[in-house]
Each structure stands twice: as structure tokens, then as C-alpha cells.
N, CA, C and O of each residue as an XYZ file, in Angstrom:
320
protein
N       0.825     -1.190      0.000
C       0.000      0.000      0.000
C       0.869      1.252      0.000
O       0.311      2.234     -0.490
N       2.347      1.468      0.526
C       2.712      2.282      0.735
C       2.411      3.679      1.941
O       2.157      3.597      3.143
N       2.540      4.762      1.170
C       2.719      6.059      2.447
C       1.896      6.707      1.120
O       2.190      7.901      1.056
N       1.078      6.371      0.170
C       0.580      7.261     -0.394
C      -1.060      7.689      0.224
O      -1.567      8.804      0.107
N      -1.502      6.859      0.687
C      -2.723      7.891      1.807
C      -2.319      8.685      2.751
O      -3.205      9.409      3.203
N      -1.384      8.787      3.161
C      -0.569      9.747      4.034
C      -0.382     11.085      3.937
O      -0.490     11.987      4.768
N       0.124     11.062      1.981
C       0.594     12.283      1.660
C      -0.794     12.181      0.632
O      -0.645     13.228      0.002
N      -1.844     11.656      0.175
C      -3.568     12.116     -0.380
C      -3.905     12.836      0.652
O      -4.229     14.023      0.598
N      -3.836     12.045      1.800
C      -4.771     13.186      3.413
C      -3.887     14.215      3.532
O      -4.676     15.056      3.965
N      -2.521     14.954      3.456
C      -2.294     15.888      3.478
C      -2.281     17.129      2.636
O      -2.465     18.311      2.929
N      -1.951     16.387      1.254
C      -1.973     17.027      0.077
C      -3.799     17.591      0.125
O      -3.991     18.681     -0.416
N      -4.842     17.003      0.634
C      -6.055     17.135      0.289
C      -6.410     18.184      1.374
O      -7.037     19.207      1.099
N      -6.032     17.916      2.467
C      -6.543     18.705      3.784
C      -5.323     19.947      3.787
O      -5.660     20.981      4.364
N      -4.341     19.924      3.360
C      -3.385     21.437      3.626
C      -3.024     21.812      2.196
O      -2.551     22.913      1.914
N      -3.226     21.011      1.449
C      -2.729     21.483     -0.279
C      -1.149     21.649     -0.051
O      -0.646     21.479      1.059
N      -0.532     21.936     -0.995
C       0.796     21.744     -1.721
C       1.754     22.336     -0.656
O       2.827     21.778     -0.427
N       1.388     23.424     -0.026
C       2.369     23.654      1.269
C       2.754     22.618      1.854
O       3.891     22.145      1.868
N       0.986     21.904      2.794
C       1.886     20.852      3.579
C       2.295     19.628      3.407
O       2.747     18.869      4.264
N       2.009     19.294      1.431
C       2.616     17.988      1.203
C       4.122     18.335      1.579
O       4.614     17.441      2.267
N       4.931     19.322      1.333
C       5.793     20.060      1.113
C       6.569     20.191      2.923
O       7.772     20.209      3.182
N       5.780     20.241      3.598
C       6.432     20.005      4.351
C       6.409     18.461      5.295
O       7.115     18.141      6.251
N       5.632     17.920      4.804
C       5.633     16.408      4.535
C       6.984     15.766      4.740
O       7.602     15.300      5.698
N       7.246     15.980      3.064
C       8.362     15.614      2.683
C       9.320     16.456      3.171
O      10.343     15.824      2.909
N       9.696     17.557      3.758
C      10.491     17.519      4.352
C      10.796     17.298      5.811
O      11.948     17.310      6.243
N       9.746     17.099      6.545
C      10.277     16.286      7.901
C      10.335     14.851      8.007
O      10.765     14.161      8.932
N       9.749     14.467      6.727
C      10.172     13.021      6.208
C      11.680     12.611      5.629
O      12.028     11.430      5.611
N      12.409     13.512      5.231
C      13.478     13.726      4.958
C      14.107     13.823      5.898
O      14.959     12.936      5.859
N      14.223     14.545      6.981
C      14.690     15.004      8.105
C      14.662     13.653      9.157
O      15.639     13.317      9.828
N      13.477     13.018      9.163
C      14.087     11.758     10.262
C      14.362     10.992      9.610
O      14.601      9.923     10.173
N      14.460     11.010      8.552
C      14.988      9.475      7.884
C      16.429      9.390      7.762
O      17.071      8.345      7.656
N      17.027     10.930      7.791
C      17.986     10.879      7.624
C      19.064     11.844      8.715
O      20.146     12.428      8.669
N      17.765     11.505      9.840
C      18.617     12.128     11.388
C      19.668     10.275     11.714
O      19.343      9.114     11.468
N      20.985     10.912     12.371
C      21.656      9.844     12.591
C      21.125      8.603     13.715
O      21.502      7.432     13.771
N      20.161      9.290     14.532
C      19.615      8.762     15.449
C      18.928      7.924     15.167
O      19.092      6.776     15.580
N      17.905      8.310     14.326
C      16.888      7.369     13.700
C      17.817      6.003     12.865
O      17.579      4.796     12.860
N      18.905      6.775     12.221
C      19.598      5.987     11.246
C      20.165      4.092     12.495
O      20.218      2.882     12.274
N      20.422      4.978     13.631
C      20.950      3.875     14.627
C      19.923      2.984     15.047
O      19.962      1.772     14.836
N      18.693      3.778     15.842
C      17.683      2.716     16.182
C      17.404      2.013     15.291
O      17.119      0.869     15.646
N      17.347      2.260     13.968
C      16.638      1.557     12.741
C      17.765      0.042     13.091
O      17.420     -1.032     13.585
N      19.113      0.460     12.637
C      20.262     -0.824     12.885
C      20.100     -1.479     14.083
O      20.370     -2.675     13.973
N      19.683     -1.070     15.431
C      20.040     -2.094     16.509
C      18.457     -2.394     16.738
O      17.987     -2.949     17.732
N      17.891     -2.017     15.857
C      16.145     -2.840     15.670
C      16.497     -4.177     14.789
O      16.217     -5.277     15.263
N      17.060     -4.079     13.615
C      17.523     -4.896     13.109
C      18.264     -6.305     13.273
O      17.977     -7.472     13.008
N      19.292     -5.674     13.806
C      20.271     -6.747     14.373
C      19.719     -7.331     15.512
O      19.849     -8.551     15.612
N      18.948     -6.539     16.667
C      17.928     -7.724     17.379
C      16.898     -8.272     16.679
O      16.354     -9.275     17.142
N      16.550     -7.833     15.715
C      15.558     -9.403     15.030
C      15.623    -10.346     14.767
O      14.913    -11.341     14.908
N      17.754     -9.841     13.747
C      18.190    -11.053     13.607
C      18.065    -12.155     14.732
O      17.409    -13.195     14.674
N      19.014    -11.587     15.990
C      19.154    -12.219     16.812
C      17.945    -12.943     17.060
O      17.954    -14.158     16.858
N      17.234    -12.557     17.339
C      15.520    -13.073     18.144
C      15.551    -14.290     17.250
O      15.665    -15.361     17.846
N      15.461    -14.333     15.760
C      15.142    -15.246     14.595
C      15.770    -16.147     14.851
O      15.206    -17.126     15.341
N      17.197    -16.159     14.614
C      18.707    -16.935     15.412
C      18.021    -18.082     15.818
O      17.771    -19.183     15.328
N      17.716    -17.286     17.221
C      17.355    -18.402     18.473
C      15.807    -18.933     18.791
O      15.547    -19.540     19.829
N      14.779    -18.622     17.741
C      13.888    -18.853     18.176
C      13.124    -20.461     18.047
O      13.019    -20.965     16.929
N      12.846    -20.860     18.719
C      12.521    -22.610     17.964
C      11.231    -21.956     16.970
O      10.584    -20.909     16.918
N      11.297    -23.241     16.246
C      10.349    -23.090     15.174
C       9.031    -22.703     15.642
O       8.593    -23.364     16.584
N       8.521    -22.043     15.317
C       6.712    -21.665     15.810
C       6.818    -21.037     17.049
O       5.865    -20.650     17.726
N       7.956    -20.948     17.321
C       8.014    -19.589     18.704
C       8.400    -18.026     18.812
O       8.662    -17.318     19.784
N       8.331    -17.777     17.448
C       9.086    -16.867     17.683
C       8.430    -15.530     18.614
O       9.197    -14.602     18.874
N       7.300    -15.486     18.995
C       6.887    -14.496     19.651
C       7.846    -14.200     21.183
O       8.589    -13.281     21.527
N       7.373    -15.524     21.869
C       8.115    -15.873     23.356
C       9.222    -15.364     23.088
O       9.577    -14.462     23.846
N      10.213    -15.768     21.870
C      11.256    -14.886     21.984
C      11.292    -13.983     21.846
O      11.745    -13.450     22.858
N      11.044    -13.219     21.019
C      10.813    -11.650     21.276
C      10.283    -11.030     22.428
O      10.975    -10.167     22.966
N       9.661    -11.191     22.695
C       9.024    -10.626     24.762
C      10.769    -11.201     25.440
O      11.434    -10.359     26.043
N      11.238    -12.381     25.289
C      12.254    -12.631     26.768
C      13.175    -11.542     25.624
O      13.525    -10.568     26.290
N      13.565    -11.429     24.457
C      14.669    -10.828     24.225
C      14.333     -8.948     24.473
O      15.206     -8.204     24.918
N      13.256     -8.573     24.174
C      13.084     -7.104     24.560
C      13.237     -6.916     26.469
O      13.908     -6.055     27.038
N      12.282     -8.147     27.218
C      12.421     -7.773     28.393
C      14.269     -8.224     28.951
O      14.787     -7.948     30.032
N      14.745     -8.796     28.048
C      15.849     -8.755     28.441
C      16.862     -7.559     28.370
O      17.719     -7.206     29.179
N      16.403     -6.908     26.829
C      17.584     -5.738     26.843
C      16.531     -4.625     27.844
O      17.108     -3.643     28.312
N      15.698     -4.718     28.014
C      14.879     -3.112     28.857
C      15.436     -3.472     30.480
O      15.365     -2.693     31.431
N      15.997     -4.853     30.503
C      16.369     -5.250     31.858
C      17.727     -4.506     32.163
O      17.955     -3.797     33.143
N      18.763     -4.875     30.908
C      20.489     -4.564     30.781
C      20.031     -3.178     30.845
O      20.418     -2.718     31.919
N      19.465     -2.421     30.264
C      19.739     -0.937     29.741
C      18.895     -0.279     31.109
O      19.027      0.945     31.090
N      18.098     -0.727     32.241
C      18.018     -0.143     33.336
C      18.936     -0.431     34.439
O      19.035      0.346     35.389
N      19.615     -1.521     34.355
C      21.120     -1.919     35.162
C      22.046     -0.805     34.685
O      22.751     -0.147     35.450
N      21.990     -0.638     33.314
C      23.481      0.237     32.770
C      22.839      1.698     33.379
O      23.533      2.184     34.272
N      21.872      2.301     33.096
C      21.630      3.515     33.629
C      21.752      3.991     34.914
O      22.148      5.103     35.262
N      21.305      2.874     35.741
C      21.315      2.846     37.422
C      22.724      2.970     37.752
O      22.971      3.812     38.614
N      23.621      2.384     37.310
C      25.252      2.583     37.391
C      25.731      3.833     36.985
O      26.347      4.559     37.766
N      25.429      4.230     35.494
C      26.007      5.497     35.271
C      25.805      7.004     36.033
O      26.440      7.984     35.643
């Protein structure tokens, strides 16, 4: 389906200005470095999750592998 009802409902409800600025704060996080990172370590934990998941499980893994890193990353904060 895409992102083209996205930019019909804007283009229709603000006209050509706010497709216009649409596309440019669409531009802007896609290509903030931040976004650029979460996008990669979203990634590379899927892999991971996939990795290890037995066949027809993969949900269970995903819940122990998110509650696992939200576990590490409130240990690492509590320290720093």
C-alpha cells in the first residue's frame, strides 16, 4: 500500500504547502543519525531473536529478548 494515503490526506486537507512540508520532515528523520541507529540495533535484534527462536516460537522470543535488553539498559543507567 505504501505512504501514499498519508501524503492524499495531506496534500487534500493542507494542499501543496503541507505535502511540502511532509516531505520535508520526512526527509529530516529518515535521515537524522539517530533514527539511522535505532533503525540498525532494531535490526540486528531481530536477527538475533530469529537466530534463536525454535520453530513456531518466535513471539516468546521476542518478549524474553526485549524484556531482556529493557532489563540490561536499566542496570546500565542505574550505574552510570
Amino acid at each position: 500500500m505504501g505512504s501514499w494515503p498519508v501524503g492524499y490526506l495531506v496534500g487534500t486537507r493542507e494542499g501543496k504547502a503541507g505535502l511540502e512540508r511532509l516531505k520535508t520532515s520526512w526527509r529530516a528523520i529518515t535521515s537524522s543519525p539517530e533514527v539511522r541507529k535505532m533503525a540498525s540495533d532494531a535490526i540486528v535484534m531481530a536477527e538475533q531473536v530469529v537466530r534463536r527462536a525454535p520453530a513456531g516460537g518466535i513471539s516468546g522470543a521476542v518478549v524474553r529478548t526485549l524484556a531482556s535488553r529493557a532489563g540490561s539498559r536499566r542496570d546500565t543507567s542505574r550505574a552510570a
